[in-house]
C-alpha positions as CSV (number, residue, x, y, z in Angstrom):
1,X,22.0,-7.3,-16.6
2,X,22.8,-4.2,-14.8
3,X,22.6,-4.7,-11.0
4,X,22.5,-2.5,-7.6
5,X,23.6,-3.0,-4.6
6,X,21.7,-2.1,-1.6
7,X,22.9,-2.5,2.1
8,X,24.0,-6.1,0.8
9,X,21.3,-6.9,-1.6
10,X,22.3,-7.6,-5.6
11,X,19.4,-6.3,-7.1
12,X,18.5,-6.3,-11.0
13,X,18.0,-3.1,-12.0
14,X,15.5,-3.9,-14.6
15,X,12.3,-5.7,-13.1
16,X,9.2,-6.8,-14.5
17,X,5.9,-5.2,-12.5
18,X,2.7,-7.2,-12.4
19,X,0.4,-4.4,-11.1
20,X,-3.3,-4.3,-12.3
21,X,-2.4,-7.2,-14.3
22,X,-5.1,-10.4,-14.5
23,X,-3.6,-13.6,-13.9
24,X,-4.3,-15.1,-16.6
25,X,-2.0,-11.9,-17.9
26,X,0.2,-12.0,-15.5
27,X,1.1,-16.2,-15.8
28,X,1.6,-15.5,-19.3
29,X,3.5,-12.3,-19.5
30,X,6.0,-13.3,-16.2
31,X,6.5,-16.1,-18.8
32,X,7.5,-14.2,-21.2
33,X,9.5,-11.6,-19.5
34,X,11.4,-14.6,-18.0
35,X,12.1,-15.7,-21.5
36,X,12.9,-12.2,-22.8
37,X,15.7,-12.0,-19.7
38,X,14.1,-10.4,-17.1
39,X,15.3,-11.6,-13.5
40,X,13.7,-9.4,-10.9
41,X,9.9,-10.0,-11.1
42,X,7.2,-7.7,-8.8
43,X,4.1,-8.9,-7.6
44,X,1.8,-7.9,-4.1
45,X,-0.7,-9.7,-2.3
46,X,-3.1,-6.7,-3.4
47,X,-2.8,-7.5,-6.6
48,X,-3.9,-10.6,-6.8
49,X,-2.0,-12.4,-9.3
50,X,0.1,-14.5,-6.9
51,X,-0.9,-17.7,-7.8
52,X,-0.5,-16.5,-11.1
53,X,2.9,-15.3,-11.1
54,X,4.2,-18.6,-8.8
55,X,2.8,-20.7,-11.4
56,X,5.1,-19.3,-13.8
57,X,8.5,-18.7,-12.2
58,X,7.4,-23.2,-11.3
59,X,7.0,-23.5,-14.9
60,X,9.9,-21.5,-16.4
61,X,13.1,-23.2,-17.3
62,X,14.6,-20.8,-15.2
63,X,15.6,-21.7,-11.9
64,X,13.9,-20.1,-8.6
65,X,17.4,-19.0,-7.0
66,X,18.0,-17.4,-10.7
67,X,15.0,-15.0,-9.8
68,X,14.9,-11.7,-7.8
69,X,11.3,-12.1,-6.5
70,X,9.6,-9.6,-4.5
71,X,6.3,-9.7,-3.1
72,X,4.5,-6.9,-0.8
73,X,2.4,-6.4,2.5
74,X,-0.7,-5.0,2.0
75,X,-1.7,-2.7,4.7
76,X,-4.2,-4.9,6.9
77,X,-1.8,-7.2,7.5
78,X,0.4,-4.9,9.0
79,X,0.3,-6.2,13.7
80,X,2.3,-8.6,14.8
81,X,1.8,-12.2,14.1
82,X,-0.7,-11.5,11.3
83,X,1.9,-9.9,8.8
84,X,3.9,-13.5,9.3
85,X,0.7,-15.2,8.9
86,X,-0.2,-13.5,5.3
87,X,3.5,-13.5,4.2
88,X,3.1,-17.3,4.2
89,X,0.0,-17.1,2.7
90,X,1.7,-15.4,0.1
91,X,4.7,-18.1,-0.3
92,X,2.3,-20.7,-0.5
93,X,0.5,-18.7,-3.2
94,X,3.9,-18.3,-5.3
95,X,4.9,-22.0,-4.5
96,X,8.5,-21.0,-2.9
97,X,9.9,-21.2,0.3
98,X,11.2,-17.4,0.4
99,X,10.9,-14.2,-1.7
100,X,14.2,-12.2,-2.0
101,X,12.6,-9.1,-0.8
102,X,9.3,-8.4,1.1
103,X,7.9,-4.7,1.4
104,X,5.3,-3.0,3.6
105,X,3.3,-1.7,0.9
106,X,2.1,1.7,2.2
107,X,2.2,3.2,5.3
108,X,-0.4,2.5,7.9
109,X,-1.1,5.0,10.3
110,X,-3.2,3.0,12.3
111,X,-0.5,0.7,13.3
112,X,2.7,1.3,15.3
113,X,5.5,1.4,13.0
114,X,8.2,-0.3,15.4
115,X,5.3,-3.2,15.2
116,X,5.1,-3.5,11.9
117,X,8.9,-3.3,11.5
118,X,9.8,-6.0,14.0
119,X,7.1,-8.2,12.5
120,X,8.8,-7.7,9.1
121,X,12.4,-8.7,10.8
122,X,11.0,-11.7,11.9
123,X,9.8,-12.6,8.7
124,X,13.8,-12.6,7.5
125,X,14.7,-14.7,10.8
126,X,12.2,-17.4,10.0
127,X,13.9,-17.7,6.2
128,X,10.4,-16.3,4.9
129,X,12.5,-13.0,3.4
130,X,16.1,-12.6,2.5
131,X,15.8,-9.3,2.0
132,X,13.3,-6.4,3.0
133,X,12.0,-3.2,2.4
134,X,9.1,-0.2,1.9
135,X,7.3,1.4,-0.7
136,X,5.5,5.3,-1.0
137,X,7.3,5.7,2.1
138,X,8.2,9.4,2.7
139,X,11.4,10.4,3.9
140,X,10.2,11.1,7.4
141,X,9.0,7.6,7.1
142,X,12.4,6.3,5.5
143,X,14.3,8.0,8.4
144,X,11.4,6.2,11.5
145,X,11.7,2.7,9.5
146,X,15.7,2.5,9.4
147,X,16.2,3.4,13.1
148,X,13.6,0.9,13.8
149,X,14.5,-2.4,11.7
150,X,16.9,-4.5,13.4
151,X,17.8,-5.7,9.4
152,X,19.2,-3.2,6.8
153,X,16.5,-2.2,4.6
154,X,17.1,-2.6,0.9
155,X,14.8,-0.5,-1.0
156,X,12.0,2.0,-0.9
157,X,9.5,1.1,-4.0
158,X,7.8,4.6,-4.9
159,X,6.5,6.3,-7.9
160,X,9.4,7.7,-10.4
161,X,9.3,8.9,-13.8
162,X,11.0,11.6,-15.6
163,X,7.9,14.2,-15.2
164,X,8.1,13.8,-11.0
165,X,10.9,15.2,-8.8
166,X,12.0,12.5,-6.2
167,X,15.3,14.0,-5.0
168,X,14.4,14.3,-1.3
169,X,13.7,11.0,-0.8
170,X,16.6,9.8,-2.7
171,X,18.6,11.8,-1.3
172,X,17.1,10.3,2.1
173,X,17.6,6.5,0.7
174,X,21.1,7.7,-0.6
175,X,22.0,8.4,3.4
176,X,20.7,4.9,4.5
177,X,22.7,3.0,1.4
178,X,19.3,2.0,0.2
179,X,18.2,1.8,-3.4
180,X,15.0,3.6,-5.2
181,X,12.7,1.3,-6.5
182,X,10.7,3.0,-9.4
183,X,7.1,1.8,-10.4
184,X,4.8,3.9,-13.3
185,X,8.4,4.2,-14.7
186,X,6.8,5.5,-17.6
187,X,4.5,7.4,-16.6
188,X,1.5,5.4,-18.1
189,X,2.6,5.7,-21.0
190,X,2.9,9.6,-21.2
191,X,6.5,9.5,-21.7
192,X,5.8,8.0,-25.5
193,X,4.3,11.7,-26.1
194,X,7.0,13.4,-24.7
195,X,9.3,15.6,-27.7
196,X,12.4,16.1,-25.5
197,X,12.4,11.9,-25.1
198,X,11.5,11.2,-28.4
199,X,13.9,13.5,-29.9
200,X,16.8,11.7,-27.5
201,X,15.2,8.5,-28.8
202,X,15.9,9.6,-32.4
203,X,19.5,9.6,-31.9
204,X,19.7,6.4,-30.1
205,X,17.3,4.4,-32.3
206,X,15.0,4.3,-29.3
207,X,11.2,4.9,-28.5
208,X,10.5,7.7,-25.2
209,X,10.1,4.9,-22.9
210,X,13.4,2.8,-23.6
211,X,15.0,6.4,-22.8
212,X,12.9,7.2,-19.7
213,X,13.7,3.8,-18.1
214,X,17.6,4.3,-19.5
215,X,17.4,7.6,-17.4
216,X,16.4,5.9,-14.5
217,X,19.4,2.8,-14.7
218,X,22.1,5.5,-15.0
219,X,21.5,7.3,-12.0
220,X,22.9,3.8,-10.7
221,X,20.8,3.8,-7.5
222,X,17.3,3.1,-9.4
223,X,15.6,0.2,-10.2
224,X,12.9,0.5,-13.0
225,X,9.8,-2.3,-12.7
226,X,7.8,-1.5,-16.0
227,X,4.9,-3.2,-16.8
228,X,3.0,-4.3,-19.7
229,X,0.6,-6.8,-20.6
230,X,2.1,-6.8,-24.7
231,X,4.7,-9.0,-25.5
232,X,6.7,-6.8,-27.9
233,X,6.4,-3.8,-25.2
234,X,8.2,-6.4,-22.6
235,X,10.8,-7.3,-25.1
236,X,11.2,-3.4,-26.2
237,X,11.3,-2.1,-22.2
238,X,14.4,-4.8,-21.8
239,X,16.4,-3.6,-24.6
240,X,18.0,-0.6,-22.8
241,X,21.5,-2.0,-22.3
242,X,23.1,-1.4,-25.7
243,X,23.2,2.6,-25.3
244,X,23.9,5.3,-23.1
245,X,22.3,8.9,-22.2
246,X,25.2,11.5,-22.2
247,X,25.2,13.9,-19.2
248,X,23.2,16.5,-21.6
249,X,20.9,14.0,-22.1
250,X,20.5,13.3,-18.7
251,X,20.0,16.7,-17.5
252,X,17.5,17.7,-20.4
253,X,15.5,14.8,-19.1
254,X,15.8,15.7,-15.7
255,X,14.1,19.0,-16.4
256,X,11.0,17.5,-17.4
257,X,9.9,17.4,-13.9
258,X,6.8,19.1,-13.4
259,X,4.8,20.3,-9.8
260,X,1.9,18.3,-11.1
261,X,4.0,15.0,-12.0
262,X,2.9,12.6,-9.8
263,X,0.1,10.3,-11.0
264,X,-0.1,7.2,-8.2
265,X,-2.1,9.5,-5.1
266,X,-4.6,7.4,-3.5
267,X,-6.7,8.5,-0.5
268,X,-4.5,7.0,1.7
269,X,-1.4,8.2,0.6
270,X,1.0,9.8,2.9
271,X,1.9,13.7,3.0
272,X,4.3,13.3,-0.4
273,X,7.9,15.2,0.3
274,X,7.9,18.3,-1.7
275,X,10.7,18.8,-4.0
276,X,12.5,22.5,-4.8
C-alpha cells in the first residue's frame, strides 16, 4: 500500500468510500474491501451507514488499529459542545473508541468558523480524533481553517477526477503540508467512456478507471476513495499498484480537464475556486 503523509498523518492512499451506499451494502462491501486490502475506509454521519460500516471493521479479522477510519461532521452539528456530542454518537455507532480522522463535512456559513474549529480540536484532546480535517472546503476556507485550528489539519476531502481542474486548492493544501482527499474519483463512472484513458488503459492491461485513480496516486499528495457497491469493481479499483503512468501519460490525462467538470454542486455548496 502506497501511503501519504500529511502534517504527521500516514494516510493510505487508496480508501474505500461508502457514500450513498445502504447498509446492508455498505456491511458487506466494507467486508469485502477489507478482505481485498483496503485499509482506509470512508464513511459520514450523513450517510447513514455507520452502524453498518462499525459492524464490519468489529467483524473483520482485521484489527481496528490496522484500519485508517474516517468519519465526517455533518453541517448541523457544527456549535460548540453539540459537534462533540454527535462525534460520540458517531463512535458509538462504529463501535470504536476513536476514528483516525474526523472532517467538517461542508462549510457552514451559519456558524462561526473559529467555533467549529476549536470544537473539532477538542474532539482530538478528548482521544475522540487522532487526526482531523475538511472537505469541499475552498481555498479561502483552507487558508481561515489552518490559521484557526490549534491541531495541524491533515486533509481537505473534495471532488477530483481527471475531467475537473483542482490546482488552486492543491496548490493551497500543498502550502499547509496537507493532503487532497479525492471522492467521485471516477467521475461516476464517466471515466470508463473516456478514449484518451482507455487507450492508456490498453497499454497497461487496465480499464479507464484503474488509470484515472493511478493518475490521482502519482501526483503523491492524493488520496483516491472510490466506491462501489460490486465486488469485482472493489477488487479491480485496488489493483493499481503493479504499473505506472509515464509523465506523457500523465500530462495527456491532465488535459482532460474540462470548465464544466465538476459533478458534486449541491445548493449549499461554497463559491468553488476557479481554475486557469
Amino acid at each position: 500500500m502506497q501511503y501519504v503523509d500529511a502534517n504527521g498523518a500516514q494516510m493510505p492512499a487508496l480508501g474505500f468510500g461508502t457514500f450513498e451506499l445502504s447498509s446492508d451494502d455498505a456491511k458487506a462491501m466494507v467486508d469485502t474491501a477489507l478482505k481485498t486490502g483496503y485499509r482506509h475506509i470512508d464513511t459520514a454521519q450523513v450517510y447513514k451507514n455507520e452502524a453498518a460500516v462499525g459492524a464490519a471493521i468489529t467483524d473483520s479479522d482485521v484489527a481496528r488499529e490496522d484500519i485508517f477510519l474516517t468519519t465526517k461532521v455533518w453541517t448541523d452539528h457544527f456549535h460548540g459542545g453539540d459537534l462533540q456530542a454527535s462525534v460520540k454518537d458517531s463512535l458509538n455507532k462504529l463501535e470504536t473508541d476513536y476514528v483516525d480522522l474526523l472532517l467538517l463535512h461542508w462549510p457552514n456559513p451559519d456558524v462561526e468558523l473559529e467555533e467549529t474549529i476549536r470544537a473539532l480540536n477538542d474532539t482530538v484532546d478528548q482521544g475522540m480524533a487522532r487526526y482531523i480535517g475538511i472537505s469541499n472546503f475552498t481555498t479561502s476556507h483552507i487558508d481561515q481553517a489552518v490559521a484557526a485550528s490549534k491541531h495541524p489539519l491533515a486533509t481537505n476531502q473534495v471532488e477530483y477526477h481527471p475531467f475537473l481542474n483542482q490546482t488552486p486548492v492543491r496548490d493551497t493544501l500543498g502550502r499547509h503540508n496537507m493532503a487532497l482527499t479525492a471522492y467521485c474519483p471516477l467521475a461516476k463512472g464517466k471515466v470508463f467512456g473516456n478514449d484518451t484513458l482507455t487507450a492508456i488503459g490498453q497499454r497497461h492491461s487496465k480499464n479507464g478507471g484503474q488509470v484515472a485513480l493511478r493518475w490521482l496516486l502519482q501526483h503523491g499528495d492524493v488520496i483516491a476513495i472510490p466506491r462501489s457497491s460490486n465486488p469485482q469493481h472493489v477488487a479491480n479499483n485496488f489493483d493499481i499498484f503493479d504499473f505506472e503512468l509515464s509523465e506523457t501519460e500523465m500530462s495527456q490525462i491532465t488535459d482532460l480537464h474540462t470548465p464544466d467538470g465538476r459533478l458534486i454542486n449541491p445548493s449549499f455548496a461554497p463559491d468553488w475556486d476557479n481554475a486557469a
